[in-house]
N, C-alpha and C positions, 0 to 999 in steps of 0.2 A: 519414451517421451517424444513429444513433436522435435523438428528439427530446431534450430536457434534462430531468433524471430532475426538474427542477420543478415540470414540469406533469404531471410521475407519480404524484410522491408529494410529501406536506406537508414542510415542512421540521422536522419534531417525529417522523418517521418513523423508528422506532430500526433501523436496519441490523445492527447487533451488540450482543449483551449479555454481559457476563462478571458472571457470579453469584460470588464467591469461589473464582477461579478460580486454580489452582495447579498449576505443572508442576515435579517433580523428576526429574533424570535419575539413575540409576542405583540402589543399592540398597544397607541397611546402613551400615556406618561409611563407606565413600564415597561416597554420597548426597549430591548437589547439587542444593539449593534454587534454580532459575534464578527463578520467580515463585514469590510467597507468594501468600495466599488475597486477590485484589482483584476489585473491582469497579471497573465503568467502562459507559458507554454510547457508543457513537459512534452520531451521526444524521445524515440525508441530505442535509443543506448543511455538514457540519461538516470544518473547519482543523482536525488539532491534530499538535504536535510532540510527540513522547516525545525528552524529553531526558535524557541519563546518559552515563559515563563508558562504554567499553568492557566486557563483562563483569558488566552491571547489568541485565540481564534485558531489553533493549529489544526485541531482534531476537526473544526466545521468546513474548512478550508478542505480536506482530504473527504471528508462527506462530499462534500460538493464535488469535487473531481469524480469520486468513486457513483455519484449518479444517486446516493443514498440521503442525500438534502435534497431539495428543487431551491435556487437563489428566488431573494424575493425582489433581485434585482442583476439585469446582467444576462450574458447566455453563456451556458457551459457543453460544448459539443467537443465528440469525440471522433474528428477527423480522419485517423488514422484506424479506425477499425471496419467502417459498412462504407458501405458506397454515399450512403446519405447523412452520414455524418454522425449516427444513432451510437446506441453500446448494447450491445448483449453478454446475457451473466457471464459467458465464461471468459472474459476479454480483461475485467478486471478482478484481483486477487484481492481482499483487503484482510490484514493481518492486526488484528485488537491488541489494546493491552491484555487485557484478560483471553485465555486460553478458553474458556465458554465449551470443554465439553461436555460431551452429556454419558455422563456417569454410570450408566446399564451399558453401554455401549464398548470392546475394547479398544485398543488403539488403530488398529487397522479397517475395525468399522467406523472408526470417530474422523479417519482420512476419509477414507470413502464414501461417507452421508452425501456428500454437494452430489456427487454423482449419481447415487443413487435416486438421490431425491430430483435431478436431470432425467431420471430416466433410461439409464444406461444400464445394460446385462448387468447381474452382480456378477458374475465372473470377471467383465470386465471394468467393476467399477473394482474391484480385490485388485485386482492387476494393475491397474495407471495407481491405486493408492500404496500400494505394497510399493510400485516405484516413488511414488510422492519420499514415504519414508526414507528408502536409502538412499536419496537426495540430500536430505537436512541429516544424514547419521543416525537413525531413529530405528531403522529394520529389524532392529535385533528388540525392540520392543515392541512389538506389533498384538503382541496378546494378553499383553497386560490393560490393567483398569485405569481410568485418569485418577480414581486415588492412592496410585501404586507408583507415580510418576511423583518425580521432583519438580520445581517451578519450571526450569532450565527444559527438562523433557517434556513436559506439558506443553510449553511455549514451542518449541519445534515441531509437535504433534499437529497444532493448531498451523504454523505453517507447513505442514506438508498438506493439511487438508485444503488450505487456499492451491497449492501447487497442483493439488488432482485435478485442477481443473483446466491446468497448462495456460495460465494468465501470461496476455503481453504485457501489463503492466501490473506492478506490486506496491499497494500503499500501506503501510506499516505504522500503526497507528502509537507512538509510544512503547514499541515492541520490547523495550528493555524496563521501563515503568517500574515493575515487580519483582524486579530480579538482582539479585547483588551485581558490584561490579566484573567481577570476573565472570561470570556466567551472563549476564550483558552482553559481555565484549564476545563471546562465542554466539550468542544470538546474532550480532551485527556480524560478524566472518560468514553463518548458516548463509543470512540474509544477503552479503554480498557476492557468496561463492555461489550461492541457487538463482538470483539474478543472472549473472555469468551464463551459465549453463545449460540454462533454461530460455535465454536471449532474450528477458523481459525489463524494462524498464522499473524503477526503482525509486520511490519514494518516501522516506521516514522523518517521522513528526518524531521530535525531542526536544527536551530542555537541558539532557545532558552533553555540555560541549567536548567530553570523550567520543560521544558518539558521533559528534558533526563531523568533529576534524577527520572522520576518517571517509569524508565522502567530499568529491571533488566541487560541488555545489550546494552553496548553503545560504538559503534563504532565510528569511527573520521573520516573526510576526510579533507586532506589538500591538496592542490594543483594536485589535481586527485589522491592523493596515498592515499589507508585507510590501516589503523590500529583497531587491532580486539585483547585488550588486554585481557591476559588472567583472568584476575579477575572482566571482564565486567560480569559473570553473566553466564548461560548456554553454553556449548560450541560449537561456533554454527562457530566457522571457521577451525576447524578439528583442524592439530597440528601447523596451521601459526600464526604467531605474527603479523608480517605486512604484509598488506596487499598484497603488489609488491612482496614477498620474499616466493617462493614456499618452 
């Protein structure tokens, strides 16, 4: 695996910027506000939880970082990756509720797709995903089917295939959603000890507050508007409090 993005870049290194950034879907009297107009930063050694109920903007709020929304209000750049402020695929990782593989496929091709499908040697997309596995603890399943996996192995398989691609940052979308608590709380360990070691920045959307408290910065979203308080941990929203309030 590449070296740890530590000794790439400063740990003040801003990865993603949201300027009053705001997504609504649809148009007129059914127009839904999923984010209001927020700001936030995320930087290069940074923990943080987005925490909310179901239906409070968590999941579009991480679209939007992750480059997979456009805001229908606001700019969302990613400073810390090109020179011109852009993002390319392999820069960030994003990790589903749902494990989404594909089923003909075993586990060490189901790591290895993003790559492949990059265009990289199979020899060597086998290889960075064979590592991907024994990263999250997964290696010793590498030839099995995703119906031969438990939720628990599935959900690791799905992030070792975000990791083949050596992301500096990791958005985690509800990563524990489907999973009991005990096998949860090993996803969040996966997820924080592969951040670590891998030197990528870290972000997970939950509603479960076992999972917050176990990350230094913890953000809220309520009804599309977050809040980035000051005592959550690294400061990773510049000088805003709330989210909406430049």
């Amino acid at each position: 695996m590449n070296a740890p993005m530590s000794a790439r870049a400063p740990a003040d290194t801003v990865l993603v910027s949201c300027q009053n950034v705001a997504r609504t879907f649809g148009r007129g009297a059914g127009a839904v506000v999923a984010v209001h107009g927020t700001y936030c930063l995320v930087r290069a050694h940074d923990r943080v939880a987005v925490m909310g109920p179901s239906g409070s903007g968590k999941s579009t709020l991480l679209h939007l970082m992750a480059g997979l929304e456009r805001p229908t209000g606001g700019t969302v750049t990613w400073p810390g990756f090109s020179a011109d402020g852009g993002l390319r695929a392999r820069d960030v990782g994003v990790v589903f509720q749902s494990p989404s593989l594909i089923n003909t496929l075993d586990v060490a091709e189901n790591a290895g797709l993003p790559l492949v499908l990059a265009g990289r040697p199979e020899a060597e997309a086998r290889r960075q995903a064979l590592e991907a596995l024994d990263l999250v603890g997964a290696g010793d399943l590498m030839g099995k089917l995703p119906q031969e996996l438990s939720g628990g192995q599935a959900q690791r398989v799905a992030i070792a295939r975000v990791l083949a691609l050596r992301p500096r940052l990791v958005l985690a979308d509800e990563p524990t959603g489907q999973l009991d608590r005990v096998t949860g709380r090993y996803i969040v360990d996966v997820l924080l000890g592969v951040a670590d070691q891998i030197g990528a920045a870290l972000v997970v959307s939950t509603h479960d507050p076992s999972v917050g408290e176990r990350f230094p910065a913890r953000w809220t979203m309520s009804d599309g508007r977050l809040t980035v308080p000051f005592d959550s941990g690294p400061p990773t929203a510049g000088a805003t409090h709330r989210g909406d309030t430049p």
